[in-house]
Backbone bond lengths (Angstrom), bond angles and torsions (degrees), N, CA, C in turn:
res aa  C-N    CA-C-N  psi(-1)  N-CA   C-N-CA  omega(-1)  CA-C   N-CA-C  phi
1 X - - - 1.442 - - 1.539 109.23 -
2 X 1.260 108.90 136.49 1.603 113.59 -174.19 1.582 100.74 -91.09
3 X 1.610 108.97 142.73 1.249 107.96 170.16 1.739 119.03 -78.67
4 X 1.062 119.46 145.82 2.008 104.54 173.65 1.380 105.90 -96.70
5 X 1.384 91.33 157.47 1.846 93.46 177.86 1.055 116.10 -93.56
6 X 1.364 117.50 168.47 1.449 125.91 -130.93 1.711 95.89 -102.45
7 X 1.263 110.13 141.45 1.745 105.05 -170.28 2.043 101.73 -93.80
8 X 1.254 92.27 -5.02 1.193 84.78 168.62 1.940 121.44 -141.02
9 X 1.124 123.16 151.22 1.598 105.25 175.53 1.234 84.47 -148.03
10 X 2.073 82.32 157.53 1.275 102.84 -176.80 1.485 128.18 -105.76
11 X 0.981 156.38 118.76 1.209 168.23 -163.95 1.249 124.99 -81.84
12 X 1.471 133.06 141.47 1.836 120.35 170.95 1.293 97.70 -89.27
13 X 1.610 131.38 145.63 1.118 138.51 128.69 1.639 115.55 20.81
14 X 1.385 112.44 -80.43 1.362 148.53 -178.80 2.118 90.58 -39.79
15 X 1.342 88.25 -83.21 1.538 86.09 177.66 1.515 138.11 -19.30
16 X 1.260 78.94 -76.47 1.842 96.42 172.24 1.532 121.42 -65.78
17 X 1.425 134.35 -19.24 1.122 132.22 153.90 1.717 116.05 -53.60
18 X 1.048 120.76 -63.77 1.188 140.54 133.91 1.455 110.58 11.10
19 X 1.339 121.25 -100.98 1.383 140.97 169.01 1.321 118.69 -43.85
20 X 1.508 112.15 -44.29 1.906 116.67 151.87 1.620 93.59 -62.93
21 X 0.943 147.01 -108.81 1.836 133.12 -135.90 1.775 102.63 -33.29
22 X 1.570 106.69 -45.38 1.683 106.42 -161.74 1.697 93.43 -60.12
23 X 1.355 111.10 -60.74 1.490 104.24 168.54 1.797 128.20 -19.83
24 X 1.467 101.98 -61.28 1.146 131.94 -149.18 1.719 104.45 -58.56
25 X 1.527 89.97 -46.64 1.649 121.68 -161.06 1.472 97.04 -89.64
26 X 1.021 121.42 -24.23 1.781 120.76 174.50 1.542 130.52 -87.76
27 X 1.261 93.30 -14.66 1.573 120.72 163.72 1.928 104.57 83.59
28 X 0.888 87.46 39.56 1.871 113.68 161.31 1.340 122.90 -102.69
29 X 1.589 92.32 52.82 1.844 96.81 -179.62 1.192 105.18 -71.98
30 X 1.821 152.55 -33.47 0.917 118.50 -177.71 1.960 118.09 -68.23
31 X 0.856 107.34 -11.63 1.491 124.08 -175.90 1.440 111.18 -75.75
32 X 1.115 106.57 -57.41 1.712 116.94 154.65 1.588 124.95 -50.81
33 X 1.165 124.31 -39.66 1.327 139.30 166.96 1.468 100.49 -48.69
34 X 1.143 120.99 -61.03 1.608 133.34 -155.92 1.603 95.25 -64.60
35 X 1.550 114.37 -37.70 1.572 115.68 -160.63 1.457 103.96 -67.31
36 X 1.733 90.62 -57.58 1.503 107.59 170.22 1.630 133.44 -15.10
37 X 1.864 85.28 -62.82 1.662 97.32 -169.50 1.530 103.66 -82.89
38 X 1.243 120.92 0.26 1.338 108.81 -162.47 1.686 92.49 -85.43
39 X 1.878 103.79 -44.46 1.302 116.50 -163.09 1.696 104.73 -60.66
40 X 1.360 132.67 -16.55 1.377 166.00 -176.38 1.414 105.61 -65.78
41 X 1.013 113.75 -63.75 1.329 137.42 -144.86 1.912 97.75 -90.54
42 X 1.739 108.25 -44.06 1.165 105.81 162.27 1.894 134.19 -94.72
43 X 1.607 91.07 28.00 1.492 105.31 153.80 1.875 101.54 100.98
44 X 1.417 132.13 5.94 1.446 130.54 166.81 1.468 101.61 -32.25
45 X 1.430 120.19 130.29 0.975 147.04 -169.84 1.525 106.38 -127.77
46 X 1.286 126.41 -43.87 1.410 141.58 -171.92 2.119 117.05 -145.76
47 X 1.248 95.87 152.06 1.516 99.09 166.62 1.706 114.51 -92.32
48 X 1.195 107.96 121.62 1.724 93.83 -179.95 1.163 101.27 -85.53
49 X 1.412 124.25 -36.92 1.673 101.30 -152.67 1.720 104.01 -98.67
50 X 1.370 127.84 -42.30 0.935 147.24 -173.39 2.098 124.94 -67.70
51 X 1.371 92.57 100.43 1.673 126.33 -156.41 1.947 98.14 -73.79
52 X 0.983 94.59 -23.20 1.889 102.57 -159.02 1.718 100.02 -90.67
53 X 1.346 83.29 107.28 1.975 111.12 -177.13 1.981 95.26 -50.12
54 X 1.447 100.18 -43.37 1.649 95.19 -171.32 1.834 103.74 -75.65
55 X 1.367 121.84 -48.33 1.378 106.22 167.49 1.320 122.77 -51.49
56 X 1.346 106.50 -36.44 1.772 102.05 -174.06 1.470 110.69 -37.10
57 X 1.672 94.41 -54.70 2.041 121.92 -158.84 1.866 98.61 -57.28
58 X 1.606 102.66 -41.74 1.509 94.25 -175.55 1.231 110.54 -93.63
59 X 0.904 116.85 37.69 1.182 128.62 158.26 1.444 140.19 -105.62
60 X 1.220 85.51 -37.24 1.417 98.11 169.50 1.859 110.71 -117.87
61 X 1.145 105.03 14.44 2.167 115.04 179.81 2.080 84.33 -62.88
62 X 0.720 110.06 -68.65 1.401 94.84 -167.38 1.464 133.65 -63.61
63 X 1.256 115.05 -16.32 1.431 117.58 173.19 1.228 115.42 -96.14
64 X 1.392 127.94 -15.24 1.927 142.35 129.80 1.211 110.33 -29.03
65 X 1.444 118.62 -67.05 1.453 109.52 -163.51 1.536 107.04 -81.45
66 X 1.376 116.28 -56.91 1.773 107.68 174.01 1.658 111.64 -37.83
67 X 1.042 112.77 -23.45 1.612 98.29 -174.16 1.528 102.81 -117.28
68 X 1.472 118.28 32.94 1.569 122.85 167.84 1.227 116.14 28.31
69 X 1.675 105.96 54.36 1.597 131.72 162.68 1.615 121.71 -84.85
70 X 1.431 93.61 -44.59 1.907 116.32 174.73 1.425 96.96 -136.56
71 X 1.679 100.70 -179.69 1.444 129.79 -179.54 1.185 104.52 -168.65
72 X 1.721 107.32 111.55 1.094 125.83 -164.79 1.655 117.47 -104.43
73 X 1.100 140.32 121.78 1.559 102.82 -137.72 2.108 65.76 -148.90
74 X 1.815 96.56 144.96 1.765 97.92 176.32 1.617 107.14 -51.47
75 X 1.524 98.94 -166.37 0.956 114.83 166.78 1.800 135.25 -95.58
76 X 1.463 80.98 -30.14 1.687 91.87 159.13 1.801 123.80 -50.37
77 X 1.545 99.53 -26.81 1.579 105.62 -175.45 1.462 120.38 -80.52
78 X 1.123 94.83 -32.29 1.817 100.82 -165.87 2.081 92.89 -68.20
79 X 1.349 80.01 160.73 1.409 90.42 -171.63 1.842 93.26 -127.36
């Protein structure tokens, strides 16, 4: 009997931060997005592994602004 694969797996923390930066840094933001919201969605509260003040921010720039926490606006705009 063949086993089936699994429709879902589970991941550490550690991992998927991980896999969001490689994303992040390769310019696979929609791919990163997906990791993001998933990690979101199952309650991320904090980054464990990830030290970099500027990854932290893009990391979390979008789940700030959808939930009209911040407004992050270029630099061309500010006056």
């Amino acid at each position: 009997m063949e086993k089936e694969t699994p429709k879902t797996y589970f991941l550490s923390a550690e991992v998927l931060e991980t896999i969001w930066v490689g994303l992040h840094e390769s310019g696979q933001e929609d791919l990163a997005r997906v990791v993001s919201d998933t990690m979101f969605e199952q309650g991320c509260q904090e980054l464990v592994s990830i030290d970099d003040m500027i990854l932290i921010a893009m990391f979390w720039k979008n789940y700030l602004e959808e939930n009209k926490l911040v407004t992050f606006k270029k630099r061309e705009d500010l006056h």
